[in-house]
C-alpha positions in Angstrom: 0.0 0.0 0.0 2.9 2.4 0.8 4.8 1.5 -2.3 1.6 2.6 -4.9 1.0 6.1 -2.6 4.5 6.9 -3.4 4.2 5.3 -7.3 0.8 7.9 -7.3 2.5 11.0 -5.8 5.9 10.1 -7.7 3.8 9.9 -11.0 1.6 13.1 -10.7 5.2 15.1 -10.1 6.6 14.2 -12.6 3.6 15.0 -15.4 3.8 18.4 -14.3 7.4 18.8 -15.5 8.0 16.3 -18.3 6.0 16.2 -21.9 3.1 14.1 -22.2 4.7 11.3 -24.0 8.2 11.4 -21.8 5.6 10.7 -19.4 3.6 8.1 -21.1 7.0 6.3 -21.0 8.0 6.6 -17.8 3.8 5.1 -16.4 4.6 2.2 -18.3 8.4 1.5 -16.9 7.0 2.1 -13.9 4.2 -0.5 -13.8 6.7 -2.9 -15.0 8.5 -2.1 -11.6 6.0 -2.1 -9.5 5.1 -6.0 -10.9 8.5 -6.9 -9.9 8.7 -5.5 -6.6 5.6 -6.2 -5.1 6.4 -10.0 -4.3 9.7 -9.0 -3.4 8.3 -6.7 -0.6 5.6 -9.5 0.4 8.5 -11.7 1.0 10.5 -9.3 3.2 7.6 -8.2 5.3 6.9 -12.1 5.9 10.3 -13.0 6.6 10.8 -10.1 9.3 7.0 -11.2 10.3 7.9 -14.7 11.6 8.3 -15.7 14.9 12.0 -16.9 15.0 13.5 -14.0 13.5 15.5 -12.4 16.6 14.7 -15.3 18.5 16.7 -17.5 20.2 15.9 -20.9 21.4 16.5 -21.4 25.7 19.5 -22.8 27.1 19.5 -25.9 28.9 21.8 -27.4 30.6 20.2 -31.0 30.0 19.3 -30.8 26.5 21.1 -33.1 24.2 22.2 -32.7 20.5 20.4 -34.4 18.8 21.9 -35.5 15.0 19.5 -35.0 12.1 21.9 -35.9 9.0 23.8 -38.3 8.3 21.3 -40.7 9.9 23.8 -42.9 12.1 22.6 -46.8 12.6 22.6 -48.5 15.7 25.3 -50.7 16.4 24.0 -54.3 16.5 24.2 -56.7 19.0 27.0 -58.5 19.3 26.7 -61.8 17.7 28.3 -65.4 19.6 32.1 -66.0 18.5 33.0 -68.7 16.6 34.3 -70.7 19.4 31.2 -70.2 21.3 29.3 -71.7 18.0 31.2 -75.4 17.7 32.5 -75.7 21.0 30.0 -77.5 22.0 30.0 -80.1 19.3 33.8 -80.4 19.6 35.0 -83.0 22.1 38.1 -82.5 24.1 40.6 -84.8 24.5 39.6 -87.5 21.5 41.5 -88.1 18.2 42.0 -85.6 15.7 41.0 -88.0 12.7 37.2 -88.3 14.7 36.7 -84.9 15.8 33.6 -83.3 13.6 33.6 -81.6 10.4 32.7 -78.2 12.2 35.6 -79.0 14.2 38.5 -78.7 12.0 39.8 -76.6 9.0 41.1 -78.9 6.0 42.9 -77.7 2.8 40.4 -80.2 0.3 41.8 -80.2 -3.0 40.3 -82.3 -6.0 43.8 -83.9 -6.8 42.5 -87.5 -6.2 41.1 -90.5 -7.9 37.3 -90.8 -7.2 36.2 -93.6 -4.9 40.3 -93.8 -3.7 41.5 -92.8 0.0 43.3 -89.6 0.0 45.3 -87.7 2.6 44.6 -83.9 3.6 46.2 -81.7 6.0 43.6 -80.3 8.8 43.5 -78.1 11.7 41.8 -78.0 15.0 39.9 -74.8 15.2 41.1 -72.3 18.2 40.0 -74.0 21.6 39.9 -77.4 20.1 42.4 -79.8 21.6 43.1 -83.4 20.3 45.9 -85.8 20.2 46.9 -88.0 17.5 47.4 -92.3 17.4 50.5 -92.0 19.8 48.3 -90.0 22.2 50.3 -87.0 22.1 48.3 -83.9 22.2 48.8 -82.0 18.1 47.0 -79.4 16.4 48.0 -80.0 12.3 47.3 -83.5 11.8 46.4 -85.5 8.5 43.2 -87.0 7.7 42.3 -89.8 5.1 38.7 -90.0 3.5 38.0 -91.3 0.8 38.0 -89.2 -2.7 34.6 -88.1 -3.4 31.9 -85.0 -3.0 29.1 -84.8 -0.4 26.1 -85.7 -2.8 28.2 -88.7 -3.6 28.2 -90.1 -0.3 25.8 -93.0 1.0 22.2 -92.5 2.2 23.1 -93.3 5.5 25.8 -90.9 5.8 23.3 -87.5 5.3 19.9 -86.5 6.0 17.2 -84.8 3.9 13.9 -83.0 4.2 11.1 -85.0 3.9 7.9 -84.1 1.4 4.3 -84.6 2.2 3.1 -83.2 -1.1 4.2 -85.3 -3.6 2.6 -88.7 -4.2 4.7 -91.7 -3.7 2.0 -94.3 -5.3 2.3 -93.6 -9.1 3.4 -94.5 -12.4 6.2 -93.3 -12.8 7.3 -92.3 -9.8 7.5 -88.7 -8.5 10.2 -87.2 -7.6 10.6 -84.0 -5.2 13.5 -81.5 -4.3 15.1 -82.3 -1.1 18.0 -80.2 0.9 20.7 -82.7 2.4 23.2 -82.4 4.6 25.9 -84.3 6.0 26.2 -86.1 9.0 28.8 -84.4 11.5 31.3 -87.0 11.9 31.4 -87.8 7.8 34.3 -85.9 5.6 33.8 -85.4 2.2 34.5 -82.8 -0.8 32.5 -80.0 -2.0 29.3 -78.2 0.1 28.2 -80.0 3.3 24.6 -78.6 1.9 23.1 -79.3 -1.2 19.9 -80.3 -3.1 19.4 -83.5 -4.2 16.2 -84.9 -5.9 14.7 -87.7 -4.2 12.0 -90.3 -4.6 8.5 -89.1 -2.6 9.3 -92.0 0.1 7.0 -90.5 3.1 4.5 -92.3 5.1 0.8 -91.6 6.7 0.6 -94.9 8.7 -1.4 -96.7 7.0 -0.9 -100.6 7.1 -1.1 -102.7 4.4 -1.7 -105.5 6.7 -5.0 -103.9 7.7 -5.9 -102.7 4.4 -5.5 -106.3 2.7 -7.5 -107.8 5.8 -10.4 -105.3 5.5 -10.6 -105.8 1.8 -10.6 -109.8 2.5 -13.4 -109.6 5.2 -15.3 -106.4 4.8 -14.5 -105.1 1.4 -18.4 -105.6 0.1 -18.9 -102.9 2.4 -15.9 -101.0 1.7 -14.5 -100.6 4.8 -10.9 -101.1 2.7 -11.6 -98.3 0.5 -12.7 -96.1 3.5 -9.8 -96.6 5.8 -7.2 -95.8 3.0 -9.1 -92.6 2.4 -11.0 -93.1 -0.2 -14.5 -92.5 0.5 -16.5 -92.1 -2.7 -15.3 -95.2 -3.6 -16.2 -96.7 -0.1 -19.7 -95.2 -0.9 -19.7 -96.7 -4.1 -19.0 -100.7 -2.8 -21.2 -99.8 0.0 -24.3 -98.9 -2.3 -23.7 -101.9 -4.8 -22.8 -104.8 -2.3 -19.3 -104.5 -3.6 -20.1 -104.6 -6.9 -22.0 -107.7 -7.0 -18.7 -109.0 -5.3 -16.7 -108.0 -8.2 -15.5 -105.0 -7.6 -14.3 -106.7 -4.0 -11.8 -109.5 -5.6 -10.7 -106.7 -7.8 -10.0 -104.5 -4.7 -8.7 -107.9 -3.3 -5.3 -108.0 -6.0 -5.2 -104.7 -6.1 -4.6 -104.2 -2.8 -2.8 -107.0 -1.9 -0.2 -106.1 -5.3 0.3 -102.9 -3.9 -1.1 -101.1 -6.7 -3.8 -99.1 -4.5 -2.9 -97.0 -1.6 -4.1 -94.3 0.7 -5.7 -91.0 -0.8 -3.1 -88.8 0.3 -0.3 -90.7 -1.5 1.3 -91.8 0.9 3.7 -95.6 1.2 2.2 -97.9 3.4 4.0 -98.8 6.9 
């Protein structure tokens, strides 16, 4: 408001003394001007307007800085040492050829003849004491296995996850993806974890014992067909006396072959 009072009493001075267009010139200019610095002014007067100019904030002894940027994480917790990890699945005192896998540090190379025994050199880990055959108490020692990876090994010598979705009655076969892993006491070459594919093999506990003798003595009712699971078929020999007693010999060899099982695919026990 004070900036166009002194545009107005700025503009009627000056058309007293200048021509009319010198001042025709000088109005428009001056609008121009007065475009430009009106915003500019409507900035300053808010800036000096706001509460924190001149302001400062209160002392206190107790306050803490806080940090805004960079954003500094929190240290973690501090995680178990190694030695706290296998020490308790390292004995103390036995041989160094029997201690466990997690016990010792070996330099496996592939050098070898598959299926022959070959000699590496191995370390007990920190805080893992063993002696040797002459019962003298050693750290380096050399252990002989015999040449060949992990997934090579026996079935007895790893374990893998089981599968309860796959059906293990069928033609052919179904297969599933298992993840093995080796026992602790067995050495071998290569990951200690890995996937193997495996023949569905899992169990519901179902007997074929009892299946065979229901099918022999109460399969026209089909008291077979309902214990494995399988009740629309039960239903069926139920509601036609066992199919005239056909459909009970059939159930009979079937059975008793092996050919039909429980609903949920399952091996019998």
């Amino acid at each position: 408001m004070v900036l166009k009072l002194i545009y107005v009493s700025t503009m009627a001075t000056v058309s007293q003394i200048w021509p009319f267009e010198s001042r025709r010139c000088l109005k428009a200019h001056g609008i121009i001007i007065l475009l430009f610095l009106d915003p500019c002014l409507q900035c300053v007067n808010g800036y000096l307007s706001s509460p924190h100019v001149g302001q400062e904030q209160p002392y206190s002894r107790d306050a803490q800085p806080v940090i805004t940027s960079p954003v500094v994480p929190a240290p973690s917790s501090a995680s178990p040492t190694d030695s706290d990890s296998y020490a308790s699945k390292c004995p103390s005192g036995g041989q160094c050829n029997r201690l466990p896998a997690d016990c010792i540090n070996c330099s496996y190379h592939h050098n070898c003849s598959y299926g022959k025994p070959a000699s590496f050199s191995c370390k007990a880990k920190r805080g893992v004491h063993c002696t040797v055959e002459s019962g003298k108490q050693q750290t380096n020692f050399s252990l002989s296995i015999t040449c060949q990876f992990c997934w090579q090994l026996d079935l007895s010598q790893y374990r893998c996850s089981n599968s309860t979705s796959c059906r293990t009655v069928a033609c052919p076969r179904k297969r599933y993806n298992a993840t093995c892993q080796v026992l602790d006491h067995v050495h071998c070459l290569g990951k200690r974890v890995f996937q193997k594919r495996l023949y569905c093999n899992w169990t519901g506990g179902y007997k074929w014992s009892t299946a065979l003798a229901l099918s022999i003595t109460l399969g026209g009712f089909g008291a077979d067909r309902f214990y494995l699971g399988q009740w629309r078929q039960g239903l069926g020999k139920l509601f036609s006396f066992g199919g005239l007693g056909i459909w009970t010999l059939i159930d009979v060899l079937l059975i008793g072959a092996g050919y039909v099982g429980p609903a949920d695919g399952s091996l019998y026990i």
